[in-house]
C-alpha positions in Angstrom: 18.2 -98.2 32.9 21.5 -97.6 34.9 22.2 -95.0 37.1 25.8 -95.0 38.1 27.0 -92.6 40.6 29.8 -90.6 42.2 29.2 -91.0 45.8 26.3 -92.9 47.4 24.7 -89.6 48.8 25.0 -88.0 45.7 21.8 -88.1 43.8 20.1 -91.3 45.1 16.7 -89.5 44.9 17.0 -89.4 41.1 15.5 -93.0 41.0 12.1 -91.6 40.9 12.3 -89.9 38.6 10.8 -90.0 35.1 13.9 -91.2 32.9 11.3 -93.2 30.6 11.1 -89.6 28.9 13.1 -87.6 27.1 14.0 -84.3 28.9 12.2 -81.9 27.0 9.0 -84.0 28.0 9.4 -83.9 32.2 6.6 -82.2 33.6 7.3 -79.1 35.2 6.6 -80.6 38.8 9.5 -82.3 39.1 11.6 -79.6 38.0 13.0 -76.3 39.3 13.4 -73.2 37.4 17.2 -71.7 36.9 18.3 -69.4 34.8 20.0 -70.2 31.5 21.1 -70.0 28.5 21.0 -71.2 24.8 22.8 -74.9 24.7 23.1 -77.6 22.0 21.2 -80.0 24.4 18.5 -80.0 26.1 19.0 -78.8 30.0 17.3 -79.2 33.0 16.9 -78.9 36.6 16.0 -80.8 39.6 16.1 -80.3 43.4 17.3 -83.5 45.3 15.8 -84.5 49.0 18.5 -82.5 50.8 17.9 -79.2 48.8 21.1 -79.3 46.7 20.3 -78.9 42.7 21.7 -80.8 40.1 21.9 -80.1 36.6 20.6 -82.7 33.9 21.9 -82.8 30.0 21.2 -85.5 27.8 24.3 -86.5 25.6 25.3 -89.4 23.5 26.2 -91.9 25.5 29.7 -91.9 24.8 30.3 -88.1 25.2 28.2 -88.3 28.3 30.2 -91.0 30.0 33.9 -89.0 28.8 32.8 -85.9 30.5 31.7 -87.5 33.4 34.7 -89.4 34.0 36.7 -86.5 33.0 35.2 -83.9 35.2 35.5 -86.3 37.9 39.5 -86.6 37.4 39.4 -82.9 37.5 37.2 -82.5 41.0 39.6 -84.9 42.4 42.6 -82.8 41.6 41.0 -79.8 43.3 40.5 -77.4 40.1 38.1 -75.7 39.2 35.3 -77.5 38.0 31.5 -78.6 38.1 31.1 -81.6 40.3 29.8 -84.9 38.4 27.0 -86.5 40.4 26.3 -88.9 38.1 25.0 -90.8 34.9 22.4 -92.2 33.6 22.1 -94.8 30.9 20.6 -97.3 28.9 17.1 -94.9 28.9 14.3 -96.6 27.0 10.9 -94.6 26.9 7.8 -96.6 27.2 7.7 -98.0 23.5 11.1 -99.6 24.8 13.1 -97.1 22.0 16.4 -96.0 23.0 16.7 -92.6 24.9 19.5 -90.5 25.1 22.1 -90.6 28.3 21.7 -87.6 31.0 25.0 -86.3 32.5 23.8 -85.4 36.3 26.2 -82.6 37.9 25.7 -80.6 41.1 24.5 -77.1 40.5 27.4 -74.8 41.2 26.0 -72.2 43.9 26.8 -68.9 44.0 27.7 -68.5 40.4 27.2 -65.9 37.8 27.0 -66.3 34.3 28.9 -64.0 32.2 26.0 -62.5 30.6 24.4 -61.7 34.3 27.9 -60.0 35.1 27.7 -57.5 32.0 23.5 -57.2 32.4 23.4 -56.4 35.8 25.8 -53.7 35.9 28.0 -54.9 38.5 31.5 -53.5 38.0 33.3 -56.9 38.7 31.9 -56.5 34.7 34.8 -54.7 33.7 36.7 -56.5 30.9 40.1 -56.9 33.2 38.6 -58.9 36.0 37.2 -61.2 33.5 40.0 -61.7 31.6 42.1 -62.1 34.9 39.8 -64.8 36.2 39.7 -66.9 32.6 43.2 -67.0 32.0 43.5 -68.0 35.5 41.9 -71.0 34.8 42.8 -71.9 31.8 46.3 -71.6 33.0 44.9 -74.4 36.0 44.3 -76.5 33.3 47.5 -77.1 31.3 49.3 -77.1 33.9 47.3 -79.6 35.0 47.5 -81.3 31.7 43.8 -80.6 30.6 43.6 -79.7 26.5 40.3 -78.3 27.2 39.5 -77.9 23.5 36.4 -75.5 23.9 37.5 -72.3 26.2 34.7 -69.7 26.3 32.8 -67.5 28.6 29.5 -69.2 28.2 31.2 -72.7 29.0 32.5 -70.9 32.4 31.0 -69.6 35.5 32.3 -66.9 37.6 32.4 -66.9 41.4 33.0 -63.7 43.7 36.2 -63.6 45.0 37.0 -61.0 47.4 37.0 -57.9 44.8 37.9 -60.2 41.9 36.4 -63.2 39.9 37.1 -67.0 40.4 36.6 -68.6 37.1 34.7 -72.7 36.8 34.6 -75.0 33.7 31.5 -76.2 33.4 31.7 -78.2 30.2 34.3 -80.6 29.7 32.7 -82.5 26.3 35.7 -81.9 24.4 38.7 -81.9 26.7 41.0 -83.9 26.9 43.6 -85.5 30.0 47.3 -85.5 29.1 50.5 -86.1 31.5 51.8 -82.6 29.5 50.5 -80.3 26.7 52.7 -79.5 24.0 53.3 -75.8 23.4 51.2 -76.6 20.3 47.7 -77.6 22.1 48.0 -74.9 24.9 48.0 -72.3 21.3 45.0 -74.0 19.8 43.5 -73.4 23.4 44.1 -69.7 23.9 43.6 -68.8 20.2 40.6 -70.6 20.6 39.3 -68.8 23.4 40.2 -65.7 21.7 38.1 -66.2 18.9 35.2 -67.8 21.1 35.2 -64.5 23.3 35.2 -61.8 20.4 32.3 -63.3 19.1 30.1 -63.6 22.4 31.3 -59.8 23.4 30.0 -59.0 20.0 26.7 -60.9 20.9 26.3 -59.3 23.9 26.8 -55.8 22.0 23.9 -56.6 19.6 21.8 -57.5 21.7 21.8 -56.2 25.9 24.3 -53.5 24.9 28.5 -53.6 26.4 30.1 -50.8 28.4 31.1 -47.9 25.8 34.3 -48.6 26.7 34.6 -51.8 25.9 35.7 -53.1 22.9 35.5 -57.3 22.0 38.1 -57.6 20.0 40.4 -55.5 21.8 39.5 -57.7 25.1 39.9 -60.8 23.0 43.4 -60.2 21.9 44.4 -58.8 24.9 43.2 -62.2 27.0 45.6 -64.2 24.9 48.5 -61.8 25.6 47.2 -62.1 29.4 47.9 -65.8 29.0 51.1 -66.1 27.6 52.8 -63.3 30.0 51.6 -65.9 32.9 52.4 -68.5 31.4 56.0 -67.4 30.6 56.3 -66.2 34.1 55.1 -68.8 35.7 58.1 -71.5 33.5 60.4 -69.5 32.3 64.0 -70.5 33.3 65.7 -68.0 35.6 70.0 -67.5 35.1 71.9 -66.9 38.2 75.5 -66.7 39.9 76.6 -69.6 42.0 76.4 -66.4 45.0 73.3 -65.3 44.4 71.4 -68.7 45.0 69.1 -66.6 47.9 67.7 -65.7 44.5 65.7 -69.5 44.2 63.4 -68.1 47.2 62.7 -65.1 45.8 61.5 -67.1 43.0 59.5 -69.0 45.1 58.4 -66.1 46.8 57.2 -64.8 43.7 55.6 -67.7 42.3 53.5 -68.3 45.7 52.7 -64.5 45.5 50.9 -65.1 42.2 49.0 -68.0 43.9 51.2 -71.0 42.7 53.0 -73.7 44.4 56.2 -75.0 43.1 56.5 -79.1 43.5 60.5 -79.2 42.4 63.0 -77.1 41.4 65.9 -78.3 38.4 69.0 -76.3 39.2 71.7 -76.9 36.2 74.8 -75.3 35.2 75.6 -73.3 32.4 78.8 -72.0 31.0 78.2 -68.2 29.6 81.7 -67.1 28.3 81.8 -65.4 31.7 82.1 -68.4 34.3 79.8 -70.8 36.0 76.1 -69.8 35.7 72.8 -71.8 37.1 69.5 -72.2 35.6 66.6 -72.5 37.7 63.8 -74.4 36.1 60.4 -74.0 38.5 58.3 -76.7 38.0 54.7 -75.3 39.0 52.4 -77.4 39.2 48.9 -75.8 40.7 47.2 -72.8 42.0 45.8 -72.2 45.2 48.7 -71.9 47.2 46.8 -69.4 49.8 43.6 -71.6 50.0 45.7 -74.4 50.9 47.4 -72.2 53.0 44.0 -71.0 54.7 42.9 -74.3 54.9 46.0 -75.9 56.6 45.4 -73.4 59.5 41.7 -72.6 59.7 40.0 -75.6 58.4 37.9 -72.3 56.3 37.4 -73.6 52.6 37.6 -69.8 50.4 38.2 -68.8 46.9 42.1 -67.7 46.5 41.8 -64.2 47.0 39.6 -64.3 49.5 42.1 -66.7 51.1 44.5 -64.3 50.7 43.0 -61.6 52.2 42.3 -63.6 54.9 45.7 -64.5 55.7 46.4 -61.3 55.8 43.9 -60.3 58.1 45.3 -63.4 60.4 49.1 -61.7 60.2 47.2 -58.3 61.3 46.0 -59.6 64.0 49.3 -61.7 64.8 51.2 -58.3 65.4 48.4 -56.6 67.6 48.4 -59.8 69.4 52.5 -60.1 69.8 52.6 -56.4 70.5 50.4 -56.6 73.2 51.1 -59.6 74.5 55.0 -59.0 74.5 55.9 -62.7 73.2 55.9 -64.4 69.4 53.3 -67.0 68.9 52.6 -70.0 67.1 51.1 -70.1 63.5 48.3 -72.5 65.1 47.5 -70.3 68.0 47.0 -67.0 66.5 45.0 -68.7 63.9 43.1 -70.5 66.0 42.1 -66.9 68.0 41.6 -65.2 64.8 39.0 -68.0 63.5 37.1 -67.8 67.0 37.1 -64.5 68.6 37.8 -62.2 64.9 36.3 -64.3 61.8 33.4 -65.9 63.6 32.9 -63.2 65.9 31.4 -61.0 63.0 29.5 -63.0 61.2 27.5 -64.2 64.4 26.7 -60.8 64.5 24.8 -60.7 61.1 21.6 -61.3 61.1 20.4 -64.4 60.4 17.8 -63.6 57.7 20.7 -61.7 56.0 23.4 -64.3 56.1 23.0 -66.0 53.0 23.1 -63.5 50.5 27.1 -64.3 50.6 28.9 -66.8 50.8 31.1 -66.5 54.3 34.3 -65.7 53.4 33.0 -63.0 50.4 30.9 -61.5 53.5 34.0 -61.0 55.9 35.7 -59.8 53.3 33.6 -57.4 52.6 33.0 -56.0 55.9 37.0 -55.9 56.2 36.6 -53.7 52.8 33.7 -51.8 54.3 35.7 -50.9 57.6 38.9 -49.6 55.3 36.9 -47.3 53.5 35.3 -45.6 56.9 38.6 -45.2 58.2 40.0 -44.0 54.9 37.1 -41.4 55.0 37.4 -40.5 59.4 40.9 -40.5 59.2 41.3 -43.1 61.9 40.3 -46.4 62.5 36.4 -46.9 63.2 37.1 -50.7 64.5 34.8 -53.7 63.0 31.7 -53.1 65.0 30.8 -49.8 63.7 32.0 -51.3 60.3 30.3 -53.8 60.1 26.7 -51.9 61.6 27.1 -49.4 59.0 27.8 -52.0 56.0 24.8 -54.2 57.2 22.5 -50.9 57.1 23.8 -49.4 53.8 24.9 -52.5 51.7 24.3 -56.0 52.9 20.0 -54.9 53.9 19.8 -54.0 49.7 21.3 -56.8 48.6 18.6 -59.8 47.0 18.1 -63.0 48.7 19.8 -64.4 45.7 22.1 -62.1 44.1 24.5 -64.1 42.4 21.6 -66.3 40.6 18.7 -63.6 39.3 15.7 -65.9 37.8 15.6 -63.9 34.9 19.1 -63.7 33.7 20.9 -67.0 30.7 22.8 -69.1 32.2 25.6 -71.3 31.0 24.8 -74.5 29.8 26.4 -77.2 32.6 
């Protein structure tokens, strides 16, 4: 047997464990229970020495040892995507006959299946955040070069992210790394996840039951007109006058808006009948522009709307500070006051034994939510502190240890 891993801390317990048997065959004591669904291979779950979970899957070797090098090319690229811990091969049970590989990756916390999404009622549900948050990430991926070759809902997981969803792959069997897709393999993708979300909305309405007002095929089609509007706007070329070239940061502006960076622009020159003309040819080349943003002056890791609306908050708090203070100040400085004495100011003030049931940035965010609807309904500002009293009473107290992961719910497989 050989265990090859990603990082030395990152599943070294899993020697002890009982790899002689086939997956299906582990006692139940060395596993841990999770929620999830129906896969093509066998699944389980195991809790390492530090508490973290990692997800098992036994493969053919080959496929196995693709996906985890491929999921590791993604992960270091920053996208969206399960972690690989590691692999295990050359398995032999007891009789010395040849077991199947096990792809190891970390258990993504803090996730929600799509079918827990629909099942529990919650209205980040509703067909438009979903779509939003899957063409979102397929959109990552070919721009990142990925021909992911198997786009669905139950091979993603969904993350909260500040009102809206953040979308993960979580199986990469079939993808496949290029330095560019053609326009042809992005198609197959997107017609592909068209087809492969239809049929599990028409699942889920034979079986739990859909919103009345939701129809799959209707949500299907319109995902793969979501795409290509992005898409288009995201590389479409953009004409010009040689004077109107404050036009290129508006792009930019624009683009960065919509949470993408721009590595290069191409400006060439076109003749129109009508005079000199220039083309501007974005080349975008990721998302995440505001959590890279956040990061750069906070050191706070956050999904990218929550990183946007934390920005925000830090440019509120820049004008009160500058307007009281009579003097602009540095990027730095105001976000180094806003992370001690604003962000981390009001989560010390959370309980501890309620603390957990979001992940930090979801919970300021949703105290910052909290205190705009008071005010909205008082007419005037009530300030965080009775905000955030009043949310911890009425919303965060009813919340379950675990929302995000109910026991009972499917699960993706990883």
């Amino acid at each position: 047997m050989r265990i090859k891993l990603a990082s030395a801390d990152s599943f070294g317990f899993g020697v002890g464990l009982p790899w002689e048997r086939p997956l299906a065959d582990w006692p139940a004591d060395r596993l841990v229970e999770m929620p999830r669904g129906i896969s093509r291979n066998v699944v389980r779950f195991v809790r390492g020495a530090g508490g973290s979970v990692f997800a098992l899957k036994e493969l053919p070797e080959r496929v196995a040892l693709h996906e985890y090098g491929l999921l590791r090319q993604l992960h270091e690229r920053g996208l969206p995507v399960v972690e690989a811990a590691g692999v295990v091969t050359d398995r032999t049970d007891r009789d010395g006959q040849p077991l199947k590989t096990v792809l190891v990756t970390r258990y993504l916390d803090r996730a929600l299946p799509y079918r827990v999404l629909f099942g529990s009622g919650d209205p980040l549900a509703r067909g438009d955040r979903l779509l939003d948050a899957l063409v979102d990430l397929l959109i990552r991926l070919h721009l990142a070069g990925l021909h992911w070759g198997d786009c669905s809902l139950s091979n993603t997981l969904f993350r909260r992210d500040a009102g809206r969803l953040a979308a993960y792959l979580v199986d990469a069997e079939t993808g496949e790394l290029r330095p560019e897709l053609s326009d042809g393999m992005r198609r197959y993708d997107v017609e592909l996840a068209r087809d492969n979300v239809a049929g599990e909305l028409m699942d889920l309405a034979a079986g739990p039951g859909l919103p009345a007002d939701l129809d799959p095929v209707a949500v299907a089609e319109e995902l793969e007109a979501r795409y290509h509007r992005l898409w288009h706007e995201l590389t479409r070329d953009e004409v010009f006058a040689p004077g109107e070239q404050h036009r290129v940061q508006g792009r930019i502006n624009a683009l960065n808006a919509l949470g993408f960076d721009v590595e290069e622009l191409e400006l060439v020159t076109a003749g129109d009948g009508e005079g000199l003309r220039l083309v501007m040819r974005p080349r975008v080349v990721e998302a995440g522009h505001h959590r890279r943003r956040l990061h750069q002056l906070t050191g706070l890791e956050a999904e990218e709307n929550q990183s946007r609306q934390l920005l925000n908050d830090i440019s509120r708090y820049r004008a009160q500070l500058e307007f009281l203070g009579g003097r602009p100040l540095s990027d730095a400085a105001v976000a180094h006051r806003w992370l001690h004495e604003v962000y981390a100011a009001a989560l010390d003030a959370v309980p501890d034994d309620l603390r957990g049931r979001l992940d930090d940035p979801e919970l300021y965010f949703q105290i910052l939510e909290h205190r705009w609807y008071l005010s909205e309904a008082a007419g005037r500002d009530v300030g965080t502190a009775a905000a955030l009293g009043d949310y911890i009473d009425t919303v965060l107290r009813h919340l379950p240890d675990r929302p995000l992961a109910a026991a009972t719910e499917p699960w993706p497989e990883p």
